[in-house]
KEBADREN-326515 format. One record per residue (C-alpha): residue number from 1; x, y, z; chain. Coordinates in Angstrom, 3 decimals. Last residue first. Example, Ala and Ser with C-alpha at 12.3 -4.5 7.8 and 13.67 -1.06 7.14 Angstrom:
<2; <13.670; -1.060; 7.140>; A>
<1; <12.300; -4.500; 7.800>; A>
! end
This chain:
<274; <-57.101; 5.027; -5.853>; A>
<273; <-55.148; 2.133; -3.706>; A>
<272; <-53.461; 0.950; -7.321>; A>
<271; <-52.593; 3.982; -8.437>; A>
<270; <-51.138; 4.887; -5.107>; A>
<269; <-48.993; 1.850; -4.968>; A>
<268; <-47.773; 2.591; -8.701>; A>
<267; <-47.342; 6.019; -7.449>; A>
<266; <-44.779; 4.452; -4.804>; A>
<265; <-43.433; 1.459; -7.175>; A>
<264; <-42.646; 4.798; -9.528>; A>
<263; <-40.759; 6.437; -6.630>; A>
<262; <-38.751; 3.773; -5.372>; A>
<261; <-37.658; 2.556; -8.885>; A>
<260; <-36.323; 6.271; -9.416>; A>
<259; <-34.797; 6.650; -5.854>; A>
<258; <-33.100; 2.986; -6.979>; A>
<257; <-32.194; 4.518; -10.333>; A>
<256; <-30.548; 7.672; -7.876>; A>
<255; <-28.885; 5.210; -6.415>; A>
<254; <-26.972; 3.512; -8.752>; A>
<253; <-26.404; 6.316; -10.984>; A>
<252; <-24.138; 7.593; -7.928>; A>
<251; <-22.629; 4.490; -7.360>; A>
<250; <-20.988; 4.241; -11.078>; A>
<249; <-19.870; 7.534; -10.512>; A>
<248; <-16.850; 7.504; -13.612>; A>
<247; <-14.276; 9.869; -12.774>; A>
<246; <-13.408; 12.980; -14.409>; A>
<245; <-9.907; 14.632; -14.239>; A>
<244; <-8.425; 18.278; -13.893>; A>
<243; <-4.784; 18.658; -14.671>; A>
<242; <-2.821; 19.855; -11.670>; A>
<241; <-0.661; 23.011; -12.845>; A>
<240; <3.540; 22.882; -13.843>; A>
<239; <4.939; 26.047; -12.773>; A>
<238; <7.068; 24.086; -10.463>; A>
<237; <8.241; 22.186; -14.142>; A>
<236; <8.172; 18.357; -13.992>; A>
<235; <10.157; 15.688; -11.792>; A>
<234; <8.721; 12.193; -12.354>; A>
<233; <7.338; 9.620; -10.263>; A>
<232; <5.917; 6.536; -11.896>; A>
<231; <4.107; 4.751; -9.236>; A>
<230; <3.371; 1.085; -8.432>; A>
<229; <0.895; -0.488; -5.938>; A>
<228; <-2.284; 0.527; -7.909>; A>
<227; <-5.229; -2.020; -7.718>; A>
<226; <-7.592; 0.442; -6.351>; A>
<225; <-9.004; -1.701; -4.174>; A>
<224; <-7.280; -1.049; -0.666>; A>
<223; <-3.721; 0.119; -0.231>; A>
<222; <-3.977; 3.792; -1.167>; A>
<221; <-1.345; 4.554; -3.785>; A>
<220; <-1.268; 8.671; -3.311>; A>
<219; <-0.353; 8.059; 0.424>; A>
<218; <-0.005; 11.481; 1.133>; A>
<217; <3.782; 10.702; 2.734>; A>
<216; <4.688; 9.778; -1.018>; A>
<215; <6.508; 12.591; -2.160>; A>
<214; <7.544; 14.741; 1.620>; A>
<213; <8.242; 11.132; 3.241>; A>
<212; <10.259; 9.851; 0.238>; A>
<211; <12.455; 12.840; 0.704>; A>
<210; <12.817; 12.718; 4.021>; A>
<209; <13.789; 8.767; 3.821>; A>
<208; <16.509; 9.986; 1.056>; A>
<207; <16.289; 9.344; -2.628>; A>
<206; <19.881; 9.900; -3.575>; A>
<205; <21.207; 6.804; -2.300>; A>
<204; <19.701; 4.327; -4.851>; A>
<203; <18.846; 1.281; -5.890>; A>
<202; <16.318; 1.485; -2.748>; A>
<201; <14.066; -1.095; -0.125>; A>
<200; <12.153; -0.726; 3.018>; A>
<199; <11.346; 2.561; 2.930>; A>
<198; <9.768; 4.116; 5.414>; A>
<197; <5.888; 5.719; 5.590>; A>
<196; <3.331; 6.601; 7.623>; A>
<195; <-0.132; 7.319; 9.177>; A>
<194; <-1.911; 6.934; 5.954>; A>
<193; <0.129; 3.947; 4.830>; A>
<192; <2.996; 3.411; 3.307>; A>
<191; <5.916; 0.119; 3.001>; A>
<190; <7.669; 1.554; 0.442>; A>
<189; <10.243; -0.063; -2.115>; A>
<188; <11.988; 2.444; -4.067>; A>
<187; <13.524; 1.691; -7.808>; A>
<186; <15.798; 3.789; -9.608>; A>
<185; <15.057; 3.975; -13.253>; A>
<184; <17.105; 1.789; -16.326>; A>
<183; <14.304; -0.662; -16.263>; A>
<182; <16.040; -3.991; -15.791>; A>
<181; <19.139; -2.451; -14.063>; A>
<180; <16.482; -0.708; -11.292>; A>
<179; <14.211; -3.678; -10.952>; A>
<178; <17.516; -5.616; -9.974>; A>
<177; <18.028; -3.038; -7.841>; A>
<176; <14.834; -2.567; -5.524>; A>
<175; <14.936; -6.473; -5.182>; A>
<174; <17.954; -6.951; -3.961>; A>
<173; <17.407; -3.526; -1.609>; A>
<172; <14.057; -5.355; -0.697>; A>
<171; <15.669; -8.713; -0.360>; A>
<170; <12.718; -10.961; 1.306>; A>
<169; <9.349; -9.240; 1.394>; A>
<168; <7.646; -8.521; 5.362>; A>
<167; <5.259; -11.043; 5.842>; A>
<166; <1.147; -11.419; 5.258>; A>
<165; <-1.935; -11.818; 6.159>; A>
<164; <-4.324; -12.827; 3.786>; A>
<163; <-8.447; -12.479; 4.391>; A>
<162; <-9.188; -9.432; 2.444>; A>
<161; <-6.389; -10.717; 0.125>; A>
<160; <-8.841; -12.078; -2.335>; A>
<159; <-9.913; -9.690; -2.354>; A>
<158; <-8.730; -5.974; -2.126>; A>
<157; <-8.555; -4.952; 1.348>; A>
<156; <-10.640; -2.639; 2.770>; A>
<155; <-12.274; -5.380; 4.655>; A>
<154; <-9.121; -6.298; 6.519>; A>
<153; <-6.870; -9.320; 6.112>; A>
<152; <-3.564; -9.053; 7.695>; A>
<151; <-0.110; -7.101; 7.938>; A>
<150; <3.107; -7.594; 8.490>; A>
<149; <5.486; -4.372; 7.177>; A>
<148; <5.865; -3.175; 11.008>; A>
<147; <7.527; -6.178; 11.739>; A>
<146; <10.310; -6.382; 9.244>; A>
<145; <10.661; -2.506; 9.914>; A>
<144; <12.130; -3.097; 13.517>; A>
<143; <10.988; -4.848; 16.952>; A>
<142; <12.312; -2.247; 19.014>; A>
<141; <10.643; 0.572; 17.021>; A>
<140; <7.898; -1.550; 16.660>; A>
<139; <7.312; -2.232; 20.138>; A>
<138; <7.815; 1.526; 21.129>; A>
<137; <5.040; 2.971; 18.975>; A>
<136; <3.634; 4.834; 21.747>; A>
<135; <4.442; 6.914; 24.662>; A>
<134; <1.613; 7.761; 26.662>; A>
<133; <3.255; 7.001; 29.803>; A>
<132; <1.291; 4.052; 30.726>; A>
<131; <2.503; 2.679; 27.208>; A>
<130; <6.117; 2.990; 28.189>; A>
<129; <6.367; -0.712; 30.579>; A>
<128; <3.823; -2.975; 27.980>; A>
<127; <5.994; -1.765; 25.404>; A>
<126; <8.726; -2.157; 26.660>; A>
<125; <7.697; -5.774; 27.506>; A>
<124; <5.942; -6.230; 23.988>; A>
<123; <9.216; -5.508; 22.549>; A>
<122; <11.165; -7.751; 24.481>; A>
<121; <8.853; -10.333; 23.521>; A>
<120; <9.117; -9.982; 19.805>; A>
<119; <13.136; -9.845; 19.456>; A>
<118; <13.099; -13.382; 21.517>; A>
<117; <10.449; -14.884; 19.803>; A>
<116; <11.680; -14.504; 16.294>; A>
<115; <11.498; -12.479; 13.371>; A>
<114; <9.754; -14.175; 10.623>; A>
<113; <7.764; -17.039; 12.641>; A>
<112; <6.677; -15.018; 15.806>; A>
<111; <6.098; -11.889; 13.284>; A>
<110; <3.646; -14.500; 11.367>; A>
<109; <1.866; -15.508; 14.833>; A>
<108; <1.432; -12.184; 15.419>; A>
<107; <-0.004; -11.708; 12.029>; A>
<106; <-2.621; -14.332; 12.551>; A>
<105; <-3.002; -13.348; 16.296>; A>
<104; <-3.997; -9.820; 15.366>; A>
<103; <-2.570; -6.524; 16.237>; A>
<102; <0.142; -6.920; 14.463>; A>
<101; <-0.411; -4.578; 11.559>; A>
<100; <-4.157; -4.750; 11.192>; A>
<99; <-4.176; -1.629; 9.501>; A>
<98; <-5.209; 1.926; 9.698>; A>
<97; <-6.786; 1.872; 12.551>; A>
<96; <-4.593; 1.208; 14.660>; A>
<95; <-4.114; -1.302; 17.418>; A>
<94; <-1.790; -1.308; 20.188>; A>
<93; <-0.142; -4.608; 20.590>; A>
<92; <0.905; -6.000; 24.590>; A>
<91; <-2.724; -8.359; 23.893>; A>
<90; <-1.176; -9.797; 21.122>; A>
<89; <1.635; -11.574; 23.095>; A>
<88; <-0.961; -13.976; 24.505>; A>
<87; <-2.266; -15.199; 20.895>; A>
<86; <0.828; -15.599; 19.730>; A>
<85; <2.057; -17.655; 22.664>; A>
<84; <-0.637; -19.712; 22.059>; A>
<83; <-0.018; -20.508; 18.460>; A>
<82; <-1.895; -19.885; 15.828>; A>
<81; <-2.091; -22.136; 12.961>; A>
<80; <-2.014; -20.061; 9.404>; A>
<79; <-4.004; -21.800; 6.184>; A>
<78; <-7.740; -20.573; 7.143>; A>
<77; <-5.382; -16.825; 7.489>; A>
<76; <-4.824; -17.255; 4.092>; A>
<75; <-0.852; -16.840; 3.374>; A>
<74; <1.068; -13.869; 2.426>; A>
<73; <5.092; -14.144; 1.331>; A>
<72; <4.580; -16.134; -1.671>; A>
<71; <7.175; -13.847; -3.189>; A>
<70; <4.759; -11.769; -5.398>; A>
<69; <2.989; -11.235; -2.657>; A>
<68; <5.889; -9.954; -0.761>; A>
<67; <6.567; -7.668; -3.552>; A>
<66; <2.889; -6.571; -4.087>; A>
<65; <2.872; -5.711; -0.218>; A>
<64; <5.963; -3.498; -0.388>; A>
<63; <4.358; -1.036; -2.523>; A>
<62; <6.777; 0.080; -5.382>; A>
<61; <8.176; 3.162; -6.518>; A>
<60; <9.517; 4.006; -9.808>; A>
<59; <11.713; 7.010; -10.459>; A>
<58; <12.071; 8.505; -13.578>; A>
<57; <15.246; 10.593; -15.069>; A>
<56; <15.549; 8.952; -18.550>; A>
<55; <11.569; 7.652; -19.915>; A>
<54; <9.230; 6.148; -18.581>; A>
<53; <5.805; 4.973; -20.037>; A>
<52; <6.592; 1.625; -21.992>; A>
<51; <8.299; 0.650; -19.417>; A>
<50; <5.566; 0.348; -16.492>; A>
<49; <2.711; -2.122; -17.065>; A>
<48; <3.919; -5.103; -18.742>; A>
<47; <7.694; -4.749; -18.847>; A>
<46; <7.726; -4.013; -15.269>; A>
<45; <4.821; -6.677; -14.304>; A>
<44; <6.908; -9.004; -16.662>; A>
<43; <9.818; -7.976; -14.382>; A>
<42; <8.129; -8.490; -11.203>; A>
<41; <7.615; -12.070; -11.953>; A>
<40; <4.509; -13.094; -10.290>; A>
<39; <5.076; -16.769; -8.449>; A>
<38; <2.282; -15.098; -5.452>; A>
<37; <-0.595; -13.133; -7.314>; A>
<36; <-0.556; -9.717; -8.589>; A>
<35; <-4.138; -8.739; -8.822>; A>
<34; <-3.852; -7.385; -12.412>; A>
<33; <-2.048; -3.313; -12.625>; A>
<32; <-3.100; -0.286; -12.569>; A>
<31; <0.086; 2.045; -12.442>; A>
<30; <-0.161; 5.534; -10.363>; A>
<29; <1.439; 8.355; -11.977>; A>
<28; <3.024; 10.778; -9.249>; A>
<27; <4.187; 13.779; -10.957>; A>
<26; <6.803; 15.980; -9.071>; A>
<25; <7.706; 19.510; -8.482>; A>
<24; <11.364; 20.051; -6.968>; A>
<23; <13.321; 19.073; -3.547>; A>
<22; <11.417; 21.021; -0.831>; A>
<21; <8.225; 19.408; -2.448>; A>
<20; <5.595; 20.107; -4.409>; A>
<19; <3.363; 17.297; -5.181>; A>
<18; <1.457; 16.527; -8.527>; A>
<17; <-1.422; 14.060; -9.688>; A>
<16; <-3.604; 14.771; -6.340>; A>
<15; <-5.560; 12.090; -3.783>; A>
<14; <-9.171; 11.707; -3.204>; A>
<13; <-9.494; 9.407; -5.997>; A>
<12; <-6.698; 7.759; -7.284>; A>
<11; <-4.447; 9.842; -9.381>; A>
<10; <-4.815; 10.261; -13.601>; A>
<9; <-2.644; 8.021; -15.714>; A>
<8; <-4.340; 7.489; -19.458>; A>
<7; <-3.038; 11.053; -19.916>; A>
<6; <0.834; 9.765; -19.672>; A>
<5; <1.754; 9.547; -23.521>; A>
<4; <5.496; 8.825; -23.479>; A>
<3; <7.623; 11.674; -24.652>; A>
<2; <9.436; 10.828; -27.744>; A>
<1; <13.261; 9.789; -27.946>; A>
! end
């Protein structure tokens, strides 16, 4: 069986091909794939985008937020009533910066639905009790991963989920081992970000959380446009160096043909005054 052809795959920007870990050298190939839209089968998207590049040994891991989508798990926000208990029991929610999570009545109102008033008010009172102490990320850790994977529109979001929140997908380990018969790789579900990462789904025992953590804990995905929320991670040689890529400025020429247009409607101006 021949090697598959990886040098279409090169990282997002910002972020590296390769990652040496306690547990080997590995390549992280992000997958470009459509705008996956809720009633997407995930094993079209597989066959689509993802077999024709492994091979024995791979591991494919998946962003949480496709899988939900793909579920009809996010809504538009235009589409979600708020309730006014939601919209009090936001104010006990620390917010980050690197995502909504549930700091905003639409997702509040989401955890409400998913999880349950009970669960959601207790954490929100130890919360409310720790947080003058400095400690922080209490309600979640009370509240548990279904509620840390909610999240909501933001601008760095790639439409036309800028303005989606959404729920925590149904059957991750399900999910995570279906994928893993269909494809013949184990499957990991993350839910990432650049603060974090757990895993919310696995067809497998042998990837640990630590390990994920040490792999992915760079966030080589990104969550915003880039329109990659698989990867293709395989172990390579630790002598193995990080290819150099190119990447296309299209901003770059952008601006320097406005400088350009600036400058000529400048001398034009001076023509003109002379």
């Amino acid at each position: 069986m021949s090697t598959p052809d990886m040098s279409s795959f090169k990282p997002n920007r910002g972020k590296t091909l390769l990652k040496q870990t306690s547990f080997g050298k590995f390549a992280r190939y992000p997958v470009r794939t459509h705008v996956v839209a809720s009633g997407d089968s995930l094993i079209d998207i597989m066959d689509k985008y993802v077999m024709p590049y492994v091979q024995k040994g791979d591991g494919i891991f998946l962003s949480e937020k496709m899988v939900a989508i793909s579920q009809g798990r996010a809504w538009p926000i235009s589409e979600i009533k708020v309730s006014p208990m939601a919209k009090f029991l936001v104010k006990f929610v620390t917010k980050s910066p690197y995502g909504i999570g549930l700091g905003s009545p639409y997702t509040m109102e989401l955890a409400l639905r998913d999880i349950g008033f009970p669960k959601i008010f207790l954490g929100c009172i130890c919360a409310a009790f720790t947080k003058p102490f400095g400690i922080k990320g209490v309600f979640y850790n009370v509240v548990g991963p279904k509620a840390r994977s909610i999240d909501g529109p933001g601008d760095y979001v790639i439409p036309p989920y800028n303005k989606y929140a959404k729920m925590a997908p149904l059957h991750p380990n399900k999910v995570c081992e279906e994928l893993a018969e269909h494809t013949g790789c184990y499957v990991i579900m993350l839910d990432a970000n650049d603060i974090g990462l757990e895993i919310l789904g696995s067809s497998t025992k042998d990837v640990t959380l630590s390990m994920a953590r040490e792999l992915f804990g760079d966030n080589p995905l990104d969550q915003s446009d880039q329109q990659t929320p698989i990867a293709i991670c395989r172990k390579v040689p630790d002598d193995m160096q990080e290819p150099e890529f190119s990447y296309d400025e299209p901003k770059a020429e952008k601006s320097e043909e406005t400088e350009a247009e600036k400058t000529e409607a400048a001398e034009k101006t001076d023509s003109e005054k002379a």
